[in-house]
DRENGU-749567 format. One record per residue: x, y, z of N, C-alpha, C in turn; residue in three letters; residue number from 1. Coordinates in nm, 2 decimals, m for minus. Example, Ala and Ser with C-alpha at 12.3 -4.5 7.8 and 13.67 -1.06 7.14 Angstrom:
REM residues 2
n_c1|n_c2|n_c3|ca_c1|ca_c2|ca_c3|c_c1|c_c2|c_c3|type|seq
1.32|m0.57|0.78|1.23|m0.45|0.78|1.32|m0.33|0.78|ALA|1;
1.28|m0.22|0.71|1.37|m0.11|0.71|1.29|0.00|0.79|SER|2;
This chain:
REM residues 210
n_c1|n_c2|n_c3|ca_c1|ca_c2|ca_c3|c_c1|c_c2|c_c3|type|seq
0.67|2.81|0.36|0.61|2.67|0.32|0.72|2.59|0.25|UNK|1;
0.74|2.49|0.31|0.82|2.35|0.25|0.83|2.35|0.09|UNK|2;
0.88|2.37|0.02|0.91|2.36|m0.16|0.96|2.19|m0.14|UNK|3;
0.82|2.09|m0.17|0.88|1.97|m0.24|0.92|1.95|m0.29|UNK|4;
1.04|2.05|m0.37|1.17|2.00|m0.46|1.28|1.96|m0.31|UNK|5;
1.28|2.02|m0.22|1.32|2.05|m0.12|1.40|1.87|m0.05|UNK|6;
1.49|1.89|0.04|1.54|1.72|0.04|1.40|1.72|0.18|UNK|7;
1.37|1.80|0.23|1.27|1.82|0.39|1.16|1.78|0.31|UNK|8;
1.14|1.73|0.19|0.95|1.74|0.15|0.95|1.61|0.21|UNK|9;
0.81|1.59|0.28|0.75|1.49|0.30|0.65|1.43|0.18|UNK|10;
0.69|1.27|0.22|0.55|1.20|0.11|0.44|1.30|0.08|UNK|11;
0.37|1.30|0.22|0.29|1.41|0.21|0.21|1.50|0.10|UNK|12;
0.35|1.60|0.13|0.39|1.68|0.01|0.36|1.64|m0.09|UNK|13;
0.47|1.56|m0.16|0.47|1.50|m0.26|0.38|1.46|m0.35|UNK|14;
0.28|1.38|m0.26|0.18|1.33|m0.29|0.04|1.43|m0.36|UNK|15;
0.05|1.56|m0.29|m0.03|1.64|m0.27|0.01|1.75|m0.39|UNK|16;
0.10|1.74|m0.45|0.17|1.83|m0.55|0.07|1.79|m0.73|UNK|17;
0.05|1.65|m0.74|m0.04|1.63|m0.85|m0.08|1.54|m0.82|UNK|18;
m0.25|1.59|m0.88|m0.33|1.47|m0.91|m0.27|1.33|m0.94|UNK|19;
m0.23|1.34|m1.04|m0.15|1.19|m1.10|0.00|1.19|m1.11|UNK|20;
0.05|1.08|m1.04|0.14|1.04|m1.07|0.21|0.96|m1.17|UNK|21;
0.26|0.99|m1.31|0.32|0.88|m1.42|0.36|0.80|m1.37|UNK|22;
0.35|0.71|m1.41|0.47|0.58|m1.37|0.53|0.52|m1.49|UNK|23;
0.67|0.59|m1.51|0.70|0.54|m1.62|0.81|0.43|m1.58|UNK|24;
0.81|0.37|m1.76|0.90|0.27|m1.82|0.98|0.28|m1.91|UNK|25;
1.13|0.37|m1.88|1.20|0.42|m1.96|1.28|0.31|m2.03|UNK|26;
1.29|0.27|m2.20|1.37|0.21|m2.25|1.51|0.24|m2.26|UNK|27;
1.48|0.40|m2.33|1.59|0.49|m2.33|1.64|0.60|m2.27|UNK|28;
1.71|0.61|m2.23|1.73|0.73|m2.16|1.79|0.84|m2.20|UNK|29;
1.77|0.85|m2.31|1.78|0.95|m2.44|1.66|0.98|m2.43|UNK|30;
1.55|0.93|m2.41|1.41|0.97|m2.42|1.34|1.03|m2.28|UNK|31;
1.44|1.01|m2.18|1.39|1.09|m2.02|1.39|1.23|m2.04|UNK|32;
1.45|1.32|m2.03|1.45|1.42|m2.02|1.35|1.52|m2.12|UNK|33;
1.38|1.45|m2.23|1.21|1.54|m2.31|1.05|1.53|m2.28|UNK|34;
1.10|1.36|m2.18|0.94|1.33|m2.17|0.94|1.41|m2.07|UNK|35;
1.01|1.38|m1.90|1.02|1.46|m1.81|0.93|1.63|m1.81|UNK|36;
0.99|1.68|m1.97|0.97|1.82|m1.99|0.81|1.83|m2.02|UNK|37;
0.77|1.73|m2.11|0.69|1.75|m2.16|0.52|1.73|m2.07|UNK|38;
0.61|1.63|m1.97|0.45|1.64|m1.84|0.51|1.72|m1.71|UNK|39;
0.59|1.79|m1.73|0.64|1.90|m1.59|0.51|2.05|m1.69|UNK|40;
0.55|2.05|m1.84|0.46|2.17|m1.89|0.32|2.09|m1.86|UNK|41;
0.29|2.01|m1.87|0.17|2.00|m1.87|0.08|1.97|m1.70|UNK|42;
0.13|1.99|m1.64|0.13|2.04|m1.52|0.19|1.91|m1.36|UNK|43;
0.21|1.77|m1.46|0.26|1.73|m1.37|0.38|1.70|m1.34|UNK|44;
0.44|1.74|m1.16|0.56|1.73|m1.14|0.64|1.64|m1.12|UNK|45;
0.55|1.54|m1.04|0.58|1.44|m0.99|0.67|1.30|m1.06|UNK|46;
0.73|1.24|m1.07|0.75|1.15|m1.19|0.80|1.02|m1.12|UNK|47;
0.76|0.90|m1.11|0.80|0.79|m1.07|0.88|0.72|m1.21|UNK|48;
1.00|0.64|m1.23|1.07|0.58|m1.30|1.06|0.48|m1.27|UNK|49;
1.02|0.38|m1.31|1.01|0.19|m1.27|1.11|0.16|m1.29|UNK|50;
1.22|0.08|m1.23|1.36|m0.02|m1.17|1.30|m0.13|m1.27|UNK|51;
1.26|m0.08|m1.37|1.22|m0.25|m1.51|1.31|m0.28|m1.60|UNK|52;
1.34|m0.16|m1.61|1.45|m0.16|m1.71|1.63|m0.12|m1.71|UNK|53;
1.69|m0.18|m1.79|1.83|m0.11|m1.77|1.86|0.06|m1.78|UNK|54;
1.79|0.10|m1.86|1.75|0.29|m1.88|1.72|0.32|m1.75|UNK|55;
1.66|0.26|m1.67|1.56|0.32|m1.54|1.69|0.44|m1.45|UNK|56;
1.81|0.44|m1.44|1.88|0.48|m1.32|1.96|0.63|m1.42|UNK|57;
1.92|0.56|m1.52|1.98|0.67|m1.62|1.89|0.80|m1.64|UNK|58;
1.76|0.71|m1.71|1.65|0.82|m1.71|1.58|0.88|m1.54|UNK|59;
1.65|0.86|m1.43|1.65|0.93|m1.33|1.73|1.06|m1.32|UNK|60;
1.82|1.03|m1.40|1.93|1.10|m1.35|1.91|1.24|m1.48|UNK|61;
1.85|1.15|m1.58|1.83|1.31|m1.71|1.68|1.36|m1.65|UNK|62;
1.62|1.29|m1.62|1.47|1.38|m1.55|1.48|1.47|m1.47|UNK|63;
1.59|1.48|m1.35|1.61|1.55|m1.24|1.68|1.70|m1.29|UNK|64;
1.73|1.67|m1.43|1.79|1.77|m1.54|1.66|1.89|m1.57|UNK|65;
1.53|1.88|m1.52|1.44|1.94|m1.57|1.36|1.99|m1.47|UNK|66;
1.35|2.16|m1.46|1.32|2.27|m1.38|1.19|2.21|m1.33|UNK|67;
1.14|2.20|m1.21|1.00|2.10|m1.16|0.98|2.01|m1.16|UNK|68;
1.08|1.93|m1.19|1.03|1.77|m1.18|1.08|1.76|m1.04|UNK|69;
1.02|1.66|m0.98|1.05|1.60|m0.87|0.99|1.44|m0.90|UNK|70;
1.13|1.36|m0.92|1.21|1.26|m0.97|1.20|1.17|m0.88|UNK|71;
1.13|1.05|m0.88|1.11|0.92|m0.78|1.14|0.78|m0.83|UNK|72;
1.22|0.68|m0.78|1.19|0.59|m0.81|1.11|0.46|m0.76|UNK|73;
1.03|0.38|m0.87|0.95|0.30|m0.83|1.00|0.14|m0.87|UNK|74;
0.91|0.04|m0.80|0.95|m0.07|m0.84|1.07|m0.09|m0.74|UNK|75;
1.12|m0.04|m0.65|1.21|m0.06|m0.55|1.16|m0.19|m0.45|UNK|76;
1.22|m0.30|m0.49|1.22|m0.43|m0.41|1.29|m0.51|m0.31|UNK|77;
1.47|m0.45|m0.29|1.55|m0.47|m0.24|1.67|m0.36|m0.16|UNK|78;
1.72|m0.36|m0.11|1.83|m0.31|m0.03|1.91|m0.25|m0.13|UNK|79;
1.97|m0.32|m0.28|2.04|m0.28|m0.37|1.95|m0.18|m0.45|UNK|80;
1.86|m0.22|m0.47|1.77|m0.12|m0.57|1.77|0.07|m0.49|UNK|81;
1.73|0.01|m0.35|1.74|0.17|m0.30|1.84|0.24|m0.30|UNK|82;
1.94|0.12|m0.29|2.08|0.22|m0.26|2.13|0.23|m0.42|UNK|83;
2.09|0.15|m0.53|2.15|0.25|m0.66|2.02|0.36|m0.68|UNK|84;
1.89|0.39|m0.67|1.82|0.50|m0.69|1.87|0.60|m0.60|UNK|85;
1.90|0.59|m0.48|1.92|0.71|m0.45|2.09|0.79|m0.50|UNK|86;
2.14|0.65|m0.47|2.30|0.69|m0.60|2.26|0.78|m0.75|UNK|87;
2.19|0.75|m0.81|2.12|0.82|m0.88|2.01|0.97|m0.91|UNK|88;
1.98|0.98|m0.77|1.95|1.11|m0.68|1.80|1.11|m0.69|UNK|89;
1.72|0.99|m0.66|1.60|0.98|m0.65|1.55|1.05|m0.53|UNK|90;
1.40|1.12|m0.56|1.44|1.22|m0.48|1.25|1.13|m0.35|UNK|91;
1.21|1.07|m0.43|1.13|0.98|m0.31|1.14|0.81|m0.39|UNK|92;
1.09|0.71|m0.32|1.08|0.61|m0.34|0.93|0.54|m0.34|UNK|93;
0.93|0.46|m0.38|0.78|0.35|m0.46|0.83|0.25|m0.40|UNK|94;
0.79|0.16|m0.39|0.79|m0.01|m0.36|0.63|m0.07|m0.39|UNK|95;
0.61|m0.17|m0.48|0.50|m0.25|m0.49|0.45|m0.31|m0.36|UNK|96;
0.51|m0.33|m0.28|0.49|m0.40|m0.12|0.53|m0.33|m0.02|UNK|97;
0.55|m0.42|0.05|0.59|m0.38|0.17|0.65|m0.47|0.29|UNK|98;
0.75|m0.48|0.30|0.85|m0.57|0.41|0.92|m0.50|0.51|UNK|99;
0.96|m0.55|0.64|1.03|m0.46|0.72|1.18|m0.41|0.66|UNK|100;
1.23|m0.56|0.63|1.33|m0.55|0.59|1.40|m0.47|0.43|UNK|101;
1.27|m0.42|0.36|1.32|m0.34|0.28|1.28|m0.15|0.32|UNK|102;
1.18|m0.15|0.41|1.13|m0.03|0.45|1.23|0.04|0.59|UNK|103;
1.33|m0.06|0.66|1.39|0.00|0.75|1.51|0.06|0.71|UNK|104;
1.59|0.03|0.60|1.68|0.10|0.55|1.61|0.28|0.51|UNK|105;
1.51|0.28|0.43|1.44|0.38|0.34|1.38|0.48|0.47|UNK|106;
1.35|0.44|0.53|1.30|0.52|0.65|1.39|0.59|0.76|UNK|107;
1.48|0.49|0.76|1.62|0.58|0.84|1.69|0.70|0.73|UNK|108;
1.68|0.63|0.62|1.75|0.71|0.55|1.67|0.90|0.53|UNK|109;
1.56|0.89|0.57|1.40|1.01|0.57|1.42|1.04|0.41|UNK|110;
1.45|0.94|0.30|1.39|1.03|0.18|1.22|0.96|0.22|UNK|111;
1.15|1.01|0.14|0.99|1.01|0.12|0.99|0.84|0.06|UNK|112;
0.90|0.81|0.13|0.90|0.62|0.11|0.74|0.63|0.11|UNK|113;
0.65|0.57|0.02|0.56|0.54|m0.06|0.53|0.37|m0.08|UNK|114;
0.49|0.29|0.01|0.50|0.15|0.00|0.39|0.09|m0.05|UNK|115;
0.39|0.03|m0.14|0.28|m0.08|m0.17|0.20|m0.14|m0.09|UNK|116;
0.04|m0.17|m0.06|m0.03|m0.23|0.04|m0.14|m0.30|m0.05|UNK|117;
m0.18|m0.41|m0.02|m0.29|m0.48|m0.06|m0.42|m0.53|0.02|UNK|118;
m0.35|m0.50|0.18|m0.49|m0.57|0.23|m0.46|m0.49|0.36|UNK|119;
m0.54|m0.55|0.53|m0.50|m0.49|0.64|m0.40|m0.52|0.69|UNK|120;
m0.33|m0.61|0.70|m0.22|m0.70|0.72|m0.10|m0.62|0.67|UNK|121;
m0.08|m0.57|0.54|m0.01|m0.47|0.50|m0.04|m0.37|0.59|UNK|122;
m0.08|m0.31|0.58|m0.15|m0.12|0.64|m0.08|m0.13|0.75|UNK|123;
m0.15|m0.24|0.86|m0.07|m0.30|0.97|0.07|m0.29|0.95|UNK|124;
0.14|m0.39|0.91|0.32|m0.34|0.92|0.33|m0.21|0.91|UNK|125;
0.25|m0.14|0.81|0.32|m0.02|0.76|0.33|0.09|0.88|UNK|126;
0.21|0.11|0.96|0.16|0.15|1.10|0.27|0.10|1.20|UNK|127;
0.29|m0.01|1.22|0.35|m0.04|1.31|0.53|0.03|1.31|UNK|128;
0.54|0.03|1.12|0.71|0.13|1.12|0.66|0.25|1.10|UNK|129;
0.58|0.34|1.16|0.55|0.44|1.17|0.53|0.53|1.04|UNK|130;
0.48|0.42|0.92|0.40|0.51|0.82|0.28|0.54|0.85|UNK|131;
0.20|0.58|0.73|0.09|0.61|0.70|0.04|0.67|0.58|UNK|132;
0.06|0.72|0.47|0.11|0.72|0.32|0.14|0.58|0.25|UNK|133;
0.03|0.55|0.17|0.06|0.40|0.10|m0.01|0.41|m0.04|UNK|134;
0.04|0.30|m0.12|0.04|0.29|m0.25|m0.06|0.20|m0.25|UNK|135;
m0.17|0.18|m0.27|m0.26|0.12|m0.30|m0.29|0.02|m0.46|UNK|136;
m0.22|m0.12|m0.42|m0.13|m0.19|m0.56|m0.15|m0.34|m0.55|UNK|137;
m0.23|m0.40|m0.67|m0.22|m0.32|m0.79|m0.40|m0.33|m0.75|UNK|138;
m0.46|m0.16|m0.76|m0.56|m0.10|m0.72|m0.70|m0.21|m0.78|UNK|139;
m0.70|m0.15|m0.91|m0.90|m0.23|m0.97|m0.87|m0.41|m0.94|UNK|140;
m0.76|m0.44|m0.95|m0.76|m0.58|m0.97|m0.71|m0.65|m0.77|UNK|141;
m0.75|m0.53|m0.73|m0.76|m0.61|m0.57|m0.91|m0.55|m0.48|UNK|142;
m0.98|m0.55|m0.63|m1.11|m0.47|m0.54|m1.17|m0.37|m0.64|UNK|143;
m1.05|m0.28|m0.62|m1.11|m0.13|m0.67|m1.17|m0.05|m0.57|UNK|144;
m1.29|0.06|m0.59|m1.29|0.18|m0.50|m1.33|0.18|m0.41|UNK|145;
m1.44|0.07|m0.41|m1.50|m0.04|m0.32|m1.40|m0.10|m0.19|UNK|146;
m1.29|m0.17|m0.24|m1.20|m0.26|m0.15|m1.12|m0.09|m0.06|UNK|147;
m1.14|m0.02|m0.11|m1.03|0.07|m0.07|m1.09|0.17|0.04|UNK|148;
m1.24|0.13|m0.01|m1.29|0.23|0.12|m1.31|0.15|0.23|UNK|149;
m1.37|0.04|0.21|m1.40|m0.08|0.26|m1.25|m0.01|0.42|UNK|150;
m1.11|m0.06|0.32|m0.98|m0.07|0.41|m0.98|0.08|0.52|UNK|151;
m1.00|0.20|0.42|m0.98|0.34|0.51|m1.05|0.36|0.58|UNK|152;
m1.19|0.26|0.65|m1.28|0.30|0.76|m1.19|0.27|0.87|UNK|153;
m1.18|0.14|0.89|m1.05|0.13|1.02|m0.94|0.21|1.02|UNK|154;
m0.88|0.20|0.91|m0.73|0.30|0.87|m0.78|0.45|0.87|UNK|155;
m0.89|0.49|0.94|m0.87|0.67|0.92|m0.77|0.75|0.91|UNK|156;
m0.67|0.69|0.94|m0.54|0.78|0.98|m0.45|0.78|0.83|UNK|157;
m0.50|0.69|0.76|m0.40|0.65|0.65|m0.42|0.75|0.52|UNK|158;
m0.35|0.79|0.45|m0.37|0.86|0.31|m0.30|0.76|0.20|UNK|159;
m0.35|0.75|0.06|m0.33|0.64|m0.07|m0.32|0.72|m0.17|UNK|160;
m0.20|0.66|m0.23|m0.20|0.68|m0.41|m0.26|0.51|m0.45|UNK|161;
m0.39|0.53|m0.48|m0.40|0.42|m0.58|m0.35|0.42|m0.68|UNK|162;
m0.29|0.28|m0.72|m0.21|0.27|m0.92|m0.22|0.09|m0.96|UNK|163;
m0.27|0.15|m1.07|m0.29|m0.05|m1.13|m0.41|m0.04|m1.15|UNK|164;
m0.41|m0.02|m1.28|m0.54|m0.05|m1.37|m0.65|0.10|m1.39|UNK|165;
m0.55|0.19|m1.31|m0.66|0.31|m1.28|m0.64|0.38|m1.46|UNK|166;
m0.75|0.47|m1.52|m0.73|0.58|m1.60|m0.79|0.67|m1.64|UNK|167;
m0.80|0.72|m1.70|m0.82|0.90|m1.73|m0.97|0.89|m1.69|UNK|168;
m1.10|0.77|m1.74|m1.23|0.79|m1.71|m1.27|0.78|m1.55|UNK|169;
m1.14|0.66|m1.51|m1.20|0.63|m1.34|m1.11|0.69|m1.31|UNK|170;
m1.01|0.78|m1.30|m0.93|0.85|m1.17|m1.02|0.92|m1.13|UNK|171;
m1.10|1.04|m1.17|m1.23|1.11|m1.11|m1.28|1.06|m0.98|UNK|172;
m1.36|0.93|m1.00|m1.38|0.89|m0.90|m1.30|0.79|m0.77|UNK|173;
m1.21|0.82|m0.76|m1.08|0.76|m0.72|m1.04|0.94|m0.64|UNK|174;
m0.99|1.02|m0.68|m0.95|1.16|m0.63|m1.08|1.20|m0.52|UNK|175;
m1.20|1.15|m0.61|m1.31|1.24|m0.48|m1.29|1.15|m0.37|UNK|176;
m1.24|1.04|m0.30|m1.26|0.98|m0.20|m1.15|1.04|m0.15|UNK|177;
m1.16|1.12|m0.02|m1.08|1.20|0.06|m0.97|1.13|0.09|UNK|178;
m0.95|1.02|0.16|m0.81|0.94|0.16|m0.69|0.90|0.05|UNK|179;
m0.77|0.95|m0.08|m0.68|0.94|m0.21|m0.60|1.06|m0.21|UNK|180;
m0.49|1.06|m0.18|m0.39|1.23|m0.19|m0.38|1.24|m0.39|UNK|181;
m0.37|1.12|m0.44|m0.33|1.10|m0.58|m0.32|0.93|m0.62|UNK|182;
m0.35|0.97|m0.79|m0.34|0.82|m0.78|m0.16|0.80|m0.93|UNK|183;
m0.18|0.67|m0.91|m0.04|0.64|m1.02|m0.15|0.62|m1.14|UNK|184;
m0.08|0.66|m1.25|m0.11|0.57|m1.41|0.01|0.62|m1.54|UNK|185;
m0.04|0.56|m1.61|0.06|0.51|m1.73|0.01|0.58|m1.87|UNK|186;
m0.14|0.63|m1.84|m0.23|0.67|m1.96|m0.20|0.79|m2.01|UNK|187;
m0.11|0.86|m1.95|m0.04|0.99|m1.98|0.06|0.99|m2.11|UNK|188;
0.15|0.86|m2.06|0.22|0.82|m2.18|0.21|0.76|m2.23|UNK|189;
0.14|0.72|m2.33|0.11|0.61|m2.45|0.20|0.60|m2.56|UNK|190;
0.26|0.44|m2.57|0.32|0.42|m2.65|0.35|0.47|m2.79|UNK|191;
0.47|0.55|m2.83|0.41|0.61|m2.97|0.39|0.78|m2.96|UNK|192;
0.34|0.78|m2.86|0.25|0.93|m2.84|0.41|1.02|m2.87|UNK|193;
0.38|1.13|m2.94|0.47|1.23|m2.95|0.47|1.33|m2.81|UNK|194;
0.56|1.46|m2.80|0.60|1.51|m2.66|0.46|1.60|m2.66|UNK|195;
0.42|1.64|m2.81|0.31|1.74|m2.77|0.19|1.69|m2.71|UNK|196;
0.18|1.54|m2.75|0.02|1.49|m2.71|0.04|1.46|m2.57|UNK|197;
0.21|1.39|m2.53|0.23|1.39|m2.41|0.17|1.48|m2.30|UNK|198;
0.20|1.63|m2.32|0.17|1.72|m2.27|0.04|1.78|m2.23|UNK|199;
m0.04|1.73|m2.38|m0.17|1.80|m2.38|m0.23|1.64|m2.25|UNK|200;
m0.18|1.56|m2.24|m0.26|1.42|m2.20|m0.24|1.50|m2.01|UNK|201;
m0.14|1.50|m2.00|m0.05|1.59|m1.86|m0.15|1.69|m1.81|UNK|202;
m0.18|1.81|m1.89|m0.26|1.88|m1.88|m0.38|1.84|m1.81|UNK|203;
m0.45|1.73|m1.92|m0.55|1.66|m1.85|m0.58|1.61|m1.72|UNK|204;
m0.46|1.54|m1.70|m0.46|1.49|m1.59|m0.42|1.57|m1.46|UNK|205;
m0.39|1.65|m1.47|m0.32|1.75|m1.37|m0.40|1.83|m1.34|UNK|206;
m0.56|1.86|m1.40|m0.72|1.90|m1.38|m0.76|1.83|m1.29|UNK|207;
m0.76|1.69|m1.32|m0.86|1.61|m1.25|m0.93|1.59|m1.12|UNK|208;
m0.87|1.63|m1.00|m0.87|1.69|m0.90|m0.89|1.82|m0.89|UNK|209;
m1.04|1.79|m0.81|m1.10|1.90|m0.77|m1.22|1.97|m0.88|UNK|210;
Protein backbone atom coordinates (compact mmCIF):
# COMPACT_ATOMS: atom_id res chain seq x y z
CA UNK A 1 0.00 0.00 0.00
CA UNK A 2 1.06 3.59 -1.16
CA UNK A 3 2.48 5.50 2.27
CA UNK A 4 1.18 9.20 1.65
CA UNK A 5 4.34 10.52 2.94
CA UNK A 6 5.37 8.96 -0.31
CA UNK A 7 6.12 11.58 -3.58
CA UNK A 8 3.38 8.60 -5.58
CA UNK A 9 0.51 9.63 -2.90
CA UNK A 10 -2.37 10.75 -4.61
CA UNK A 11 -4.84 13.61 -3.47
CA UNK A 12 -6.76 10.80 -2.86
CA UNK A 13 -4.74 9.54 -0.32
CA UNK A 14 -4.13 12.47 1.15
CA UNK A 15 -7.32 13.39 1.59
CA UNK A 16 -8.36 10.20 3.10
CA UNK A 17 -5.48 10.19 5.76
CA UNK A 18 -7.64 12.76 8.29
CA UNK A 19 -10.72 13.79 8.94
CA UNK A 20 -9.58 17.47 9.13
CA UNK A 21 -7.39 19.25 7.56
CA UNK A 22 -5.66 22.61 9.58
CA UNK A 23 -5.34 25.31 7.56
CA UNK A 24 -2.88 27.28 9.08
CA UNK A 25 -1.52 30.88 9.30
CA UNK A 26 1.92 30.85 10.34
CA UNK A 27 3.30 34.39 11.66
CA UNK A 28 6.36 32.76 12.81
CA UNK A 29 8.19 30.21 11.80
CA UNK A 30 9.82 29.60 14.97
CA UNK A 31 6.30 28.48 15.93
CA UNK A 32 5.87 25.71 12.83
CA UNK A 33 7.50 22.90 13.86
CA UNK A 34 6.06 22.57 17.54
CA UNK A 35 2.64 23.26 16.28
CA UNK A 36 3.23 20.74 13.33
CA UNK A 37 4.17 18.22 16.42
CA UNK A 38 1.64 19.04 18.39
CA UNK A 39 -1.48 18.01 15.81
CA UNK A 40 0.73 15.12 14.01
CA UNK A 41 0.33 13.60 18.16
CA UNK A 42 -2.95 14.43 18.12
CA UNK A 43 -3.68 12.48 15.27
CA UNK A 44 -3.68 14.82 12.40
CA UNK A 45 -1.21 14.42 9.57
CA UNK A 46 -2.16 16.40 7.08
CA UNK A 47 -1.18 20.19 7.37
CA UNK A 48 -2.01 22.91 4.84
CA UNK A 49 0.18 26.32 5.34
CA UNK A 50 -1.63 29.44 3.85
CA UNK A 51 0.88 31.63 1.26
CA UNK A 52 -0.64 34.88 3.76
CA UNK A 53 2.12 35.35 5.22
CA UNK A 54 5.91 36.06 4.96
CA UNK A 55 6.57 32.90 7.62
CA UNK A 56 4.34 30.70 5.21
CA UNK A 57 7.52 29.06 3.06
CA UNK A 58 9.52 28.91 6.12
CA UNK A 59 7.03 27.30 8.33
CA UNK A 60 6.77 24.67 5.41
CA UNK A 61 9.99 23.89 5.46
CA UNK A 62 10.20 23.39 9.65
CA UNK A 63 6.87 21.34 9.48
CA UNK A 64 8.23 18.79 6.95
CA UNK A 65 11.08 18.52 10.01
CA UNK A 66 8.33 16.48 11.85
CA UNK A 67 7.98 12.47 11.65
CA UNK A 68 4.09 12.28 10.02
CA UNK A 69 3.33 15.35 8.87
CA UNK A 70 2.57 15.51 5.34
CA UNK A 71 3.14 19.32 4.62
CA UNK A 72 0.87 21.19 1.92
CA UNK A 73 0.64 24.41 0.67
CA UNK A 74 -2.55 26.52 0.50
CA UNK A 75 -3.69 29.79 -0.81
CA UNK A 76 -1.61 28.97 -4.01
CA UNK A 77 -2.86 31.62 -6.67
CA UNK A 78 -0.18 31.94 -9.27
CA UNK A 79 2.62 30.24 -11.28
CA UNK A 80 5.21 31.90 -8.71
CA UNK A 81 3.45 30.79 -5.58
CA UNK A 82 3.72 27.04 -6.88
CA UNK A 83 6.95 27.21 -7.88
CA UNK A 84 8.32 28.87 -4.43
CA UNK A 85 6.06 26.05 -2.33
CA UNK A 86 7.35 23.44 -3.96
CA UNK A 87 11.07 25.07 -3.75
CA UNK A 88 10.16 24.75 -0.26
CA UNK A 89 9.18 20.93 -0.49
CA UNK A 90 5.49 21.20 -0.32
CA UNK A 91 4.40 18.02 -0.50
CA UNK A 92 0.51 18.63 -2.12
CA UNK A 93 -1.04 21.91 -3.12
CA UNK A 94 -4.49 24.08 -2.17
CA UNK A 95 -5.71 26.82 -4.38
CA UNK A 96 -8.95 28.82 -3.41
CA UNK A 97 -10.09 28.52 -7.19
CA UNK A 98 -9.55 27.33 -9.98
CA UNK A 99 -8.07 28.50 -13.53
CA UNK A 100 -6.48 26.64 -16.32
CA UNK A 101 -3.79 28.63 -16.34
CA UNK A 102 -2.70 28.07 -12.78
CA UNK A 103 -3.76 24.19 -12.61
CA UNK A 104 -1.72 23.19 -15.87
CA UNK A 105 1.58 23.90 -14.50
CA UNK A 106 0.56 21.81 -11.00
CA UNK A 107 -0.82 18.96 -12.80
CA UNK A 108 2.17 18.26 -15.14
CA UNK A 109 4.21 18.69 -12.44
CA UNK A 110 1.81 15.22 -10.59
CA UNK A 111 2.36 16.72 -7.01
CA UNK A 112 -1.37 16.23 -5.44
CA UNK A 113 -3.44 19.52 -6.57
CA UNK A 114 -6.61 20.21 -4.45
CA UNK A 115 -8.46 23.23 -6.24
CA UNK A 116 -10.96 25.47 -4.98
CA UNK A 117 -14.62 25.18 -6.58
CA UNK A 118 -17.74 27.19 -5.90
CA UNK A 119 -20.35 26.30 -8.33
CA UNK A 120 -20.81 23.86 -11.63
CA UNK A 121 -18.93 25.95 -13.95
CA UNK A 122 -15.90 25.34 -11.63
CA UNK A 123 -16.38 21.36 -11.25
CA UNK A 124 -16.70 21.65 -14.98
CA UNK A 125 -13.11 23.15 -15.73
CA UNK A 126 -11.83 20.99 -13.10
CA UNK A 127 -13.31 17.70 -15.15
CA UNK A 128 -12.41 18.84 -18.25
CA UNK A 129 -8.27 18.95 -16.87
CA UNK A 130 -8.81 15.71 -15.68
CA UNK A 131 -9.55 16.32 -11.94
CA UNK A 132 -11.95 15.26 -9.70
CA UNK A 133 -10.78 15.95 -5.98
CA UNK A 134 -11.90 19.61 -5.06
CA UNK A 135 -11.93 22.05 -2.32
CA UNK A 136 -15.20 23.11 -1.71
CA UNK A 137 -14.56 27.18 -0.80
CA UNK A 138 -15.49 29.07 0.94
CA UNK A 139 -18.11 26.18 2.01
CA UNK A 140 -21.27 27.66 4.67
CA UNK A 141 -21.04 30.96 2.98
CA UNK A 142 -21.82 29.52 -0.65
CA UNK A 143 -24.63 27.39 0.54
CA UNK A 144 -23.44 24.98 2.99
CA UNK A 145 -24.34 21.15 3.11
CA UNK A 146 -27.30 21.81 1.23
CA UNK A 147 -25.49 23.72 -1.86
CA UNK A 148 -22.93 20.89 -1.81
CA UNK A 149 -25.15 18.04 -2.27
CA UNK A 150 -27.35 19.87 -4.33
CA UNK A 151 -23.62 20.08 -6.78
CA UNK A 152 -22.51 16.12 -6.12
CA UNK A 153 -25.85 14.69 -7.72
CA UNK A 154 -24.57 15.51 -11.26
CA UNK A 155 -20.80 15.39 -10.13
CA UNK A 156 -21.09 11.62 -8.80
CA UNK A 157 -17.70 11.19 -9.80
CA UNK A 158 -16.31 14.05 -7.72
CA UNK A 159 -14.86 13.75 -4.01
CA UNK A 160 -14.54 17.35 -1.59
CA UNK A 161 -12.72 18.80 1.21
CA UNK A 162 -15.13 21.33 2.34
CA UNK A 163 -13.31 24.52 4.28
CA UNK A 164 -14.76 28.05 5.16
CA UNK A 165 -16.76 28.52 7.94
CA UNK A 166 -16.87 24.77 8.82
CA UNK A 167 -16.25 23.64 12.85
CA UNK A 168 -15.88 21.22 15.42
CA UNK A 169 -20.08 21.23 15.98
CA UNK A 170 -20.83 21.03 11.99
CA UNK A 171 -17.88 19.03 10.59
CA UNK A 172 -19.95 15.80 11.81
CA UNK A 173 -22.43 16.46 9.49
CA UNK A 174 -20.28 17.43 6.64
CA UNK A 175 -17.94 13.94 7.00
CA UNK A 176 -21.30 11.79 6.89
CA UNK A 177 -22.09 12.87 3.34
CA UNK A 178 -20.07 10.31 1.31
CA UNK A 179 -18.51 12.69 -1.20
CA UNK A 180 -16.75 14.63 1.65
CA UNK A 181 -13.17 12.64 1.80
CA UNK A 182 -12.33 15.60 4.68
CA UNK A 183 -13.04 18.89 5.36
CA UNK A 184 -10.46 22.14 6.09
CA UNK A 185 -10.70 24.33 9.49
CA UNK A 186 -8.85 26.59 11.58
CA UNK A 187 -10.67 25.54 14.99
CA UNK A 188 -7.88 23.24 15.94
CA UNK A 189 -5.68 26.11 16.35
CA UNK A 190 -6.95 28.93 18.25
CA UNK A 191 -5.26 31.92 18.73
CA UNK A 192 -3.36 31.87 22.11
CA UNK A 193 -3.99 28.12 22.60
CA UNK A 194 -0.88 26.46 24.03
CA UNK A 195 0.80 23.04 22.13
CA UNK A 196 -1.05 20.88 24.83
CA UNK A 197 -4.67 22.15 24.12
CA UNK A 198 -3.47 22.20 20.56
CA UNK A 199 -3.16 18.60 20.61
CA UNK A 200 -5.98 17.60 22.82
CA UNK A 201 -8.24 19.90 20.05
CA UNK A 202 -6.30 17.45 17.16
CA UNK A 203 -7.35 14.54 18.93
CA UNK A 204 -10.78 15.70 18.60
CA UNK A 205 -10.86 16.24 15.44
CA UNK A 206 -9.09 13.35 14.11
CA UNK A 207 -12.28 11.22 15.81
CA UNK A 208 -14.79 12.90 13.97
CA UNK A 209 -15.08 10.61 11.10
CA UNK A 210 -16.84 7.71 11.39
Amino acid sequence: MTDPMSQSATIDQIMRTSAVIPVLVIDDAATARPLAAALVAGGLRVLEVTLRTPAALEAIREMKQVPGAIVGAGTVVNADQFASAMAAGAEFIVSPGLTERLARPIIDSGVPFLPGVANAGDIMVGLDLGLTHFKFFPAEANGGLKALKALAGPFYQCKFCPTGGISESTAPEWLAFEPVLCVGGSWVTPKGADMAAVTTLANAASGLRG
